[in-house]
MARDRENLO-17500 format. One line per field, with one value per residue (C-alpha): residue number from 1; residue in one letter; z, y, x. Coordinates in Angstrom, 3 decimals, decimal comma, padded with zeros to 6 digits. Example, Ala and Ser with C-alpha at 12.3 -4.5 7.8 and 13.67 -1.06 7.14 Angstrom:
! residues 2
pos = c(1; 2) .
code = c(A; S) .
up = c(007,800; 007,140) .
north = c(-004,500; -001,060) .
east = c(012,300; 013,670) .
END
This chain:
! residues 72
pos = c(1; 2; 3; 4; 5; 6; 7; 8; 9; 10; 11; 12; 13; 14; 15; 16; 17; 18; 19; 20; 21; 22; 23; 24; 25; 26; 27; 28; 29; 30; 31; 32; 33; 34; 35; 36; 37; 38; 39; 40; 41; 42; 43; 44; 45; 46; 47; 48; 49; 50; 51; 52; 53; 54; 55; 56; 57; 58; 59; 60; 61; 62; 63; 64; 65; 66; 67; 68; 69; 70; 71; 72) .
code = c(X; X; X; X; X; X; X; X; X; X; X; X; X; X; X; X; X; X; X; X; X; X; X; X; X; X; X; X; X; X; X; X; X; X; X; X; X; X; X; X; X; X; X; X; X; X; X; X; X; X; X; X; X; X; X; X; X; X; X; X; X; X; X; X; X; X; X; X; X; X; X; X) .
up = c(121,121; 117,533; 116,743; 115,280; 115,228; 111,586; 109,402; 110,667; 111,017; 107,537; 106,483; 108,340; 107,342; 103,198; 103,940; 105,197; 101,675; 104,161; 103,016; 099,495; 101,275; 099,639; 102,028; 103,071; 100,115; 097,401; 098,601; 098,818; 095,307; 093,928; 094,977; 094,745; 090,757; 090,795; 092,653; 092,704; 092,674; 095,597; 099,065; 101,450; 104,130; 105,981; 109,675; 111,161; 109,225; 106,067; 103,185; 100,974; 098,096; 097,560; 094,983; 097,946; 100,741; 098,451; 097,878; 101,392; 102,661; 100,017; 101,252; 104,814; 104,073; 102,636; 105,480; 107,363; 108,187; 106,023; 108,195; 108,384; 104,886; 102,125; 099,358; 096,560) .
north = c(238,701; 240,384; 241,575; 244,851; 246,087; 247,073; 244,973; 242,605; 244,763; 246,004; 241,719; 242,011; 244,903; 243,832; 240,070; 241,261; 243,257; 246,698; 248,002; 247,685; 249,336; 252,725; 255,518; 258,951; 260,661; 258,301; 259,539; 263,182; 262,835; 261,415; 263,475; 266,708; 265,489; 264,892; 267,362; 270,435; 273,451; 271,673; 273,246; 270,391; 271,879; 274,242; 275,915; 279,592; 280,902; 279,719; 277,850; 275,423; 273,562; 270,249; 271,346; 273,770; 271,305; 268,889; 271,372; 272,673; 268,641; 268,326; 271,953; 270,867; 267,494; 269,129; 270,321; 266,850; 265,788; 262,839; 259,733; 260,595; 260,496; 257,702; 257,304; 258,699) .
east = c(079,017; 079,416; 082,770; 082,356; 086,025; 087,669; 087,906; 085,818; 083,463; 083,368; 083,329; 080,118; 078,153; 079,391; 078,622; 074,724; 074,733; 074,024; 077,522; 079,249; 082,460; 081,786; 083,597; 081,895; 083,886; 082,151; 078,785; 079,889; 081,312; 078,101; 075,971; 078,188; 078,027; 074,404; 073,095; 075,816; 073,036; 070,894; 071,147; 073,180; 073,589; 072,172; 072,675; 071,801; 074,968; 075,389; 073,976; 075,857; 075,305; 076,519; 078,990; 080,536; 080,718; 082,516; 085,031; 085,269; 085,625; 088,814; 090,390; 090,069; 091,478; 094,725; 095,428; 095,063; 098,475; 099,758; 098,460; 094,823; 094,676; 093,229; 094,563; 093,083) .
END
């Protein structure tokens, strides 16, 4: 049976070539940079554009206490 706990995990997924090990906030930050006008999400409430959920992910993760956070 596959092993697919961190890090080994991660070995796996780069080792296949279906992972370069980028993390959720690398492809936010692309995209926020490519695209910041473009609608990214949207829901019965609100619209955002890339640009705004990029900056609402970084003010929610200030407030994430100290050891849920990655270096940055």
């Amino acid at each position: 049976m596959q092993d697919y706990r961190m890090p080994a995990r991660a070995e796996y997924f780069k080792a296949k070539g279906y992972w370069k090990g980028d993390t959720i906030v690398d492809y936010l930050s692309r995209i926020a940079e490519q695209f910041p006008d473009k609608v990214g999400i949207v829901d019965p409430y609100a619209r955002l554009t890339w640009k705004e959920v990029e900056n609402k992910s970084q003010a929610l993760a200030l407030h994430l206490p100290p050891y849920y956070r990655f270096p940055a």
